[in-house]
N, CA and C of each residue as an Amber inpcrd file, in Angstrom:
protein
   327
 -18.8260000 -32.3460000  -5.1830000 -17.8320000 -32.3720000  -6.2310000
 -17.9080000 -31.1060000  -7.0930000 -19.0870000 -30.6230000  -7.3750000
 -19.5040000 -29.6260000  -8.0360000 -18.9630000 -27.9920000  -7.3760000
 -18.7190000 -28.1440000  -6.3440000 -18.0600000 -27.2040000  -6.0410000
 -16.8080000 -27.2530000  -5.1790000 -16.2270000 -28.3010000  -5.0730000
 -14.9380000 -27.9610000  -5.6360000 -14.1470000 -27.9020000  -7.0840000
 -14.6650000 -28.2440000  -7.9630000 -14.2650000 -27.8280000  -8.9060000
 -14.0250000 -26.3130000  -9.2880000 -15.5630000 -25.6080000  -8.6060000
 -16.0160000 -24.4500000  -8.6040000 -14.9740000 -23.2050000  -7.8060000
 -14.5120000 -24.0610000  -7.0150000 -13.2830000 -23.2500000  -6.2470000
 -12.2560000 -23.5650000  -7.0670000 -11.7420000 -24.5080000  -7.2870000
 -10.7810000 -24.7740000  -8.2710000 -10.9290000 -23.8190000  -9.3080000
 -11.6850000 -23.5040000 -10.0130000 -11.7180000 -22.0510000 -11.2200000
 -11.5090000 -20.9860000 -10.4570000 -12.1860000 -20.4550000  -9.5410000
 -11.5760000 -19.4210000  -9.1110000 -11.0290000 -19.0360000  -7.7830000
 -10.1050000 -20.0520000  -7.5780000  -8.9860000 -19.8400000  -6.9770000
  -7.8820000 -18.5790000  -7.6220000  -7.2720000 -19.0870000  -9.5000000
  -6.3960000 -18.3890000  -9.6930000  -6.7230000 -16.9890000  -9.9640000
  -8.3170000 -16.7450000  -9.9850000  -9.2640000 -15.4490000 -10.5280000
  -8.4020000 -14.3810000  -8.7250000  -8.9090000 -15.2900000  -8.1430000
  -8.6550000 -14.5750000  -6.7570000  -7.2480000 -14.3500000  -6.2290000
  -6.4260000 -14.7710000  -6.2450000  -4.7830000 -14.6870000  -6.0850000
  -4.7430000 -14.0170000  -7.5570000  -5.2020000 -13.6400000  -8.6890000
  -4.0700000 -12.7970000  -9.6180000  -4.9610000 -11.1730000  -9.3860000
  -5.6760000 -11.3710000  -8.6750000  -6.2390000  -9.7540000  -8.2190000
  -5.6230000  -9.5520000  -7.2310000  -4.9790000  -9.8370000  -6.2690000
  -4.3680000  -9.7110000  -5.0710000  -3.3120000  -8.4990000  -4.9460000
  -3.6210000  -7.5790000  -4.6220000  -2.3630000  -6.4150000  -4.7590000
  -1.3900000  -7.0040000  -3.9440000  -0.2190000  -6.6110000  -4.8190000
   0.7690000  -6.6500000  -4.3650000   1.5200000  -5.2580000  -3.7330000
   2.2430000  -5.7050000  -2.6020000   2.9740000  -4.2300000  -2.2190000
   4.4380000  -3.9170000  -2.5280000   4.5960000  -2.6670000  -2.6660000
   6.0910000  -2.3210000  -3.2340000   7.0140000  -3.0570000  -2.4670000
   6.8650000  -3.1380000  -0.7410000   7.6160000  -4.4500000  -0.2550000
   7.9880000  -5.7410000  -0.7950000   6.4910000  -6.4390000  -0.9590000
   6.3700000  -7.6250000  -1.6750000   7.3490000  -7.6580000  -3.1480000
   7.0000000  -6.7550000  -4.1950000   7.6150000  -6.7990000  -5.4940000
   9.5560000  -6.7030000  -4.8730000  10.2190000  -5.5960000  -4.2210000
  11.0230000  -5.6890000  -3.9050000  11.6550000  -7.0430000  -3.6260000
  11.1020000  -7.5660000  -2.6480000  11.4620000  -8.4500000  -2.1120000
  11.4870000 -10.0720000  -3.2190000  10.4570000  -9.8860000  -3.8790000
  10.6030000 -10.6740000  -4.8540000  11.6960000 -11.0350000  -6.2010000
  11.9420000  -9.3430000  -6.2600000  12.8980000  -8.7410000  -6.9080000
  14.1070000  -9.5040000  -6.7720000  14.3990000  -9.3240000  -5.2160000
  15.9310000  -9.5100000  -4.4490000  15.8660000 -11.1580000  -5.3350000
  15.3230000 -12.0740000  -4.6970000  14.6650000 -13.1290000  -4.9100000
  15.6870000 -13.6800000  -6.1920000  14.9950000 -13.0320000  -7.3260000
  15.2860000 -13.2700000  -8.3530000  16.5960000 -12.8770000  -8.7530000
  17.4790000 -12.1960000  -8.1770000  18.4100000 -11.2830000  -8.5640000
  19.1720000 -12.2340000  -7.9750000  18.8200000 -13.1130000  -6.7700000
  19.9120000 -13.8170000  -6.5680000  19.8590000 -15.5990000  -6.8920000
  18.7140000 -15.5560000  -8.0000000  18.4520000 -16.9570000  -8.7040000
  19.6810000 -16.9680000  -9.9060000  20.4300000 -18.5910000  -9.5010000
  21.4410000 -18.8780000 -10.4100000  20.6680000 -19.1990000 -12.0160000
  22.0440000 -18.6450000 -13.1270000  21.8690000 -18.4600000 -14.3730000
  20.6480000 -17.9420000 -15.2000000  20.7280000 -16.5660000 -14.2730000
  19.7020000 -15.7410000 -15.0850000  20.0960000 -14.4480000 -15.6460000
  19.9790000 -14.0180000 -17.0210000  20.6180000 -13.4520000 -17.3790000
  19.8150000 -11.6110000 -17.3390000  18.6160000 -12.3060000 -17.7160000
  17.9990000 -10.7100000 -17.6680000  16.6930000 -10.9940000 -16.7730000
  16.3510000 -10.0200000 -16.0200000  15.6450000 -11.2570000 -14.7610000
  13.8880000 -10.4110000 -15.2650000  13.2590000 -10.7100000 -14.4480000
  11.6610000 -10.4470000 -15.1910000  11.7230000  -8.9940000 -14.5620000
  12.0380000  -9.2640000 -13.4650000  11.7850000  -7.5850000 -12.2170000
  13.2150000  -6.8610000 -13.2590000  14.1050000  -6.6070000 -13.5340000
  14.6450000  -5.6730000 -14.2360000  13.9230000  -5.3710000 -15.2950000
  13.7110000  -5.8640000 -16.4990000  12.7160000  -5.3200000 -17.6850000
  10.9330000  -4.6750000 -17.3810000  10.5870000  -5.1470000 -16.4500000
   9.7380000  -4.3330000 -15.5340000   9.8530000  -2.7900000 -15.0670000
  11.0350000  -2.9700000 -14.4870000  11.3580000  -1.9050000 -14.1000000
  11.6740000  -0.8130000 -15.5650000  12.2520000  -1.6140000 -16.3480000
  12.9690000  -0.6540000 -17.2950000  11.8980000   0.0290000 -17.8600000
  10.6520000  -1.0670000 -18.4530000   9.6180000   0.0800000 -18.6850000
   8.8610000   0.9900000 -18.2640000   9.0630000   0.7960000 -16.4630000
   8.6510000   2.4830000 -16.1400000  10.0060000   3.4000000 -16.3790000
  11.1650000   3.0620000 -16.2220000  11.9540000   4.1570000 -16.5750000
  11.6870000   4.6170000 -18.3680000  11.5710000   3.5690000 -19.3880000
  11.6820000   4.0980000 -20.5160000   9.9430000   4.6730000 -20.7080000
   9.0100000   4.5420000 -19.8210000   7.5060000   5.5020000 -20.0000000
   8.1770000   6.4990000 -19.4300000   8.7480000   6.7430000 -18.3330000
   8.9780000   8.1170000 -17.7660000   9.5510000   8.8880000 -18.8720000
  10.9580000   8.4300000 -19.3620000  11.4320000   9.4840000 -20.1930000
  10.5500000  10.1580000 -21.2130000   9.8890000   8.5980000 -21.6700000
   9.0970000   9.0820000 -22.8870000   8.0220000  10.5270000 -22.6630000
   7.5680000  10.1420000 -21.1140000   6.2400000  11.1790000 -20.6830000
   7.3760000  12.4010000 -20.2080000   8.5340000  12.5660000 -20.1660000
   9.2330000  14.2820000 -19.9060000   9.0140000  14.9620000 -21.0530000
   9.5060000  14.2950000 -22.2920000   9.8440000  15.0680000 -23.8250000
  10.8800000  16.0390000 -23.4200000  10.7270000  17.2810000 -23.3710000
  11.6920000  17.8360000 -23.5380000  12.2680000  18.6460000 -22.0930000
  11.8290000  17.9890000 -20.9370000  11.7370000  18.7970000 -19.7430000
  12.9520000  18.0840000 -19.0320000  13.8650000  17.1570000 -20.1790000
  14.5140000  15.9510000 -19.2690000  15.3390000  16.4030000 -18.4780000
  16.0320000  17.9830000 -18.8660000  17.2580000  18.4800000 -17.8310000
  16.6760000  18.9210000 -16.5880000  15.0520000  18.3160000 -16.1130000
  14.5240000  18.7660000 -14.8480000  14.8700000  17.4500000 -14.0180000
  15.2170000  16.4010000 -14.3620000  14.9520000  14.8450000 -13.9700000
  16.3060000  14.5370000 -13.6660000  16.3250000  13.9630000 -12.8320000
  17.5100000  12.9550000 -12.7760000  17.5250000  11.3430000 -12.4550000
  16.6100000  11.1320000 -13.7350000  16.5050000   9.6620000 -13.1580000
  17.4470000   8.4590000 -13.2170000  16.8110000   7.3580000 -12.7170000
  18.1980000   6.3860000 -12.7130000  18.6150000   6.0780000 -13.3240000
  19.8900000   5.5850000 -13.9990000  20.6330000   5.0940000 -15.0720000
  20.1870000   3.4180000 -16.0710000  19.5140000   2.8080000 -14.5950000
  18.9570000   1.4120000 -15.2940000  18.1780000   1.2820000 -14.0730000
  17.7770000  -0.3200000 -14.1220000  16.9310000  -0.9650000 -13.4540000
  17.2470000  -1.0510000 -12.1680000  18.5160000  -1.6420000 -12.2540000
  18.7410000  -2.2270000 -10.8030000  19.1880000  -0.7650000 -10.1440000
  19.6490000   0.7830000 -10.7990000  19.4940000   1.8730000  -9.8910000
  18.2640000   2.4410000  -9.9460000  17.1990000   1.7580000 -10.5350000
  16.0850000   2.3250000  -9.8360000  15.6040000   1.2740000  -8.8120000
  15.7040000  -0.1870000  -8.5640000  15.5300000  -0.7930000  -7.0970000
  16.2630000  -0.1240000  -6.2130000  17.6910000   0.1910000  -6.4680000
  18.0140000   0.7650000  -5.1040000  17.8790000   2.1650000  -4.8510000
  16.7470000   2.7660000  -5.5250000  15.9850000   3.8700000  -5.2490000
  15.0890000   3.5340000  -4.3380000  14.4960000   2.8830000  -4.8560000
  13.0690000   1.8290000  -3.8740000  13.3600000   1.2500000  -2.7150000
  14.3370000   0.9490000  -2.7180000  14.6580000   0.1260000  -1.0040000
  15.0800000   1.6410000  -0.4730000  16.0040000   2.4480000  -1.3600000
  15.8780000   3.7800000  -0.2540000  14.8020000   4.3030000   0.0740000
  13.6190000   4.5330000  -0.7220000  11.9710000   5.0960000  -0.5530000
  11.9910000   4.9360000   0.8040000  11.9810000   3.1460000   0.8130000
  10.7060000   2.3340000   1.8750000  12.0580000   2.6240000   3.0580000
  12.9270000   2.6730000   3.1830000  13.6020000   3.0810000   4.4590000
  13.3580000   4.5350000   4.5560000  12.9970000   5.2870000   3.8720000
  12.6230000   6.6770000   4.5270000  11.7760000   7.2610000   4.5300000
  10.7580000   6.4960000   3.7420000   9.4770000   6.4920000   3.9030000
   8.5750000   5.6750000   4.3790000   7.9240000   5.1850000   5.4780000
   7.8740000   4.0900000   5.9820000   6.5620000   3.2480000   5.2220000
   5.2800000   4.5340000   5.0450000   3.9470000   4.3040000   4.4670000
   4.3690000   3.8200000   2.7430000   5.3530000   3.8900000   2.1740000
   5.2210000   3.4870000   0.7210000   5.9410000   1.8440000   0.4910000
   6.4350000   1.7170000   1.4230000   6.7120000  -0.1550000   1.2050000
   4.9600000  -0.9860000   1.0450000   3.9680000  -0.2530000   2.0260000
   2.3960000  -0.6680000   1.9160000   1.6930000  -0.7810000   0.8030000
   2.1440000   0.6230000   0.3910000   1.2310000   1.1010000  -1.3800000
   1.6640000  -0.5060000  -2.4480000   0.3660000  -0.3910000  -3.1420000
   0.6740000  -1.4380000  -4.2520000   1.7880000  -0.5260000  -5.2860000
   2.9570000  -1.7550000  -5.7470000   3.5330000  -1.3760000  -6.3820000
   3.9120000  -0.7250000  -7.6010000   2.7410000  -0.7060000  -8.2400000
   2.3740000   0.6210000  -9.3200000   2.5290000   1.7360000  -8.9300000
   1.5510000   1.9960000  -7.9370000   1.6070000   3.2380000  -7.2020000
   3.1680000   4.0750000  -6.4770000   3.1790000   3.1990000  -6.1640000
   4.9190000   3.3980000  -5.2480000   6.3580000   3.6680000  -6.3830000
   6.0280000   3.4340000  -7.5230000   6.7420000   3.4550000  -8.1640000
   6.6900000   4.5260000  -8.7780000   5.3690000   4.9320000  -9.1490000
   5.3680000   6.2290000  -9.6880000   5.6960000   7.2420000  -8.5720000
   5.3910000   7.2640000  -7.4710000   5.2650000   8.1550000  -6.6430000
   7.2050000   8.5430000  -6.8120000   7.8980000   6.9810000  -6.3170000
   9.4340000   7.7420000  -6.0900000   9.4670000   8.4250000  -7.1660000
   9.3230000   7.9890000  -8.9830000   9.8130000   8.7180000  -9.6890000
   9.4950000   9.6310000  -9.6060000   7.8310000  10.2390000  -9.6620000
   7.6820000  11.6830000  -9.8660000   8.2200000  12.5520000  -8.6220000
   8.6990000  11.9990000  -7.6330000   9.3230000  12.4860000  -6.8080000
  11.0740000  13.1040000  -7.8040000  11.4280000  12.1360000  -8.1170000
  12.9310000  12.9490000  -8.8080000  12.6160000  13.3560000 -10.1890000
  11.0300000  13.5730000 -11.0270000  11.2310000  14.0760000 -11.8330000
   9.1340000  15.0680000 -11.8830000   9.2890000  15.7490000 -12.4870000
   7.7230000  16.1890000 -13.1600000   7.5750000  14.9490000 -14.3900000
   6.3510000  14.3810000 -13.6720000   6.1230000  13.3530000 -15.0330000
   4.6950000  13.1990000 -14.4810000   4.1780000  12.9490000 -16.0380000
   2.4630000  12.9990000 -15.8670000   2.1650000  11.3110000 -16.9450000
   1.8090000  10.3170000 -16.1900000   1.2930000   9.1430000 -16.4660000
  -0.0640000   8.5350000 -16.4880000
């Protein structure tokens, strides 16, 4: 009894370390984007704060950047990545995210 309980505690220790991959988040993304009566979904405001860290980390270099306009044009940045890049759908999704941006801009995070 004593240890299942013991698994029972860290079960959720072990699934919330679990990397996730830029596939996975994508796909989760879609997910949500097509869950009825949701107005602002968790994966858009996610997203928005790497776009609003990026700007913040250009300052004044912004006419080098062309980044996306919102959230959902930076997912369909990301589904373009992982179709033309095949190795970054793998990367955990932190990583992958920075990578497309600093790809369309100089940004240091």
């Amino acid at each position: 009894m004593k240890a299942l309980v013991f698994l029972l505690l860290l079960t959720p220790l072990s699934y919330g370390t679990e990397p996730v991959s830029l596939e996975t988040f994508v796909d989760d993304c879609d997910k949500e984007n097509y869950a009825k009566g949701v107005d602002t979904t968790y994966c858009e405001s996610y997203l928005f704060g790497f776009l609003d860290s990026t700007k913040l980390s250009l300052g004044k270099n912004k006419s080098d950047c062309l980044l996306p306009n919102n959230a959902k044009s930076l997912l369909a940045n990301l589904k373009q990545a992982m179709a033309t890049i095949n190795k970054i759908g793998k990367l955990h999704y932190d990583s992958a995210i920075w990578q497309v941006l600093n790809e369309q801009c100089k940004i240091s995070h």
